[in-house]
C-alpha positions in Angstrom: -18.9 -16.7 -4.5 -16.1 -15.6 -2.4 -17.1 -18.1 0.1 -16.7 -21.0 -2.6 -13.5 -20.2 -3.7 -12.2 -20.2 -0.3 -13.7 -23.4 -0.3 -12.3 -24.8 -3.1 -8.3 -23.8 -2.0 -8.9 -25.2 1.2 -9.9 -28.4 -0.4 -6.6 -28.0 -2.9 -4.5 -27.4 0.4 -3.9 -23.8 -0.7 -5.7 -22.2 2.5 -6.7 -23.9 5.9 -9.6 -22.5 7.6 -9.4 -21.1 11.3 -12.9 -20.0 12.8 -14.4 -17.3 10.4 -10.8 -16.9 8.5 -8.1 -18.2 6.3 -4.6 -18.8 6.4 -2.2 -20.5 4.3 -1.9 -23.9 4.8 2.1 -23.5 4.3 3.8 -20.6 5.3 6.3 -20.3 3.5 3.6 -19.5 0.2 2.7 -15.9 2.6 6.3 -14.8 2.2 6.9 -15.8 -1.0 4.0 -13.8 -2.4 4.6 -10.5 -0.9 8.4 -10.8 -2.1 7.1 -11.6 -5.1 4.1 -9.2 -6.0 2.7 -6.3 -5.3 -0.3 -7.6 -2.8 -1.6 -4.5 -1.6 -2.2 -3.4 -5.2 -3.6 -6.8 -5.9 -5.9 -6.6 -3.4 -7.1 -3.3 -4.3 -7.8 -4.5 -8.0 -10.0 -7.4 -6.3 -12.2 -4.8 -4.1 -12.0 -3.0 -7.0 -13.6 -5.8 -9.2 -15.9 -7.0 -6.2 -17.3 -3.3 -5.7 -18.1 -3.2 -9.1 -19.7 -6.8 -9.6 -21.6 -5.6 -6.8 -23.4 -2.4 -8.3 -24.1 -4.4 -11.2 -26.5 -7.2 -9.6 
């Protein structure tokens, strides 16, 4: 699932693919977003969410 949404932003232009990884395809959007938001928190919600998705199947 994760996989497919990467996917699907790359496709958009939102992420560019390198090897195994993803980046942004502009960099200014990296930036932005941390001046922005809270990522780390962000991100914790999302392992959050994925951690419990995953106990449920």
């Amino acid at each position: 699932m994760l996989d497919n949404c990467c996917r699907n932003l790359t496709l958009a232009g939102v992420f560019h693919r390198v090897g195994n990884n993803y980046e942004f395809a502009v960099p200014i959007f990296q930036q932005i977003l941390r001046e922005t938001r809270d990522v780390e928190l962000l991100l914790e919600k999302s392992i959050g969410e994925i951690d419990i998705n995953a106990m449920i199947v």
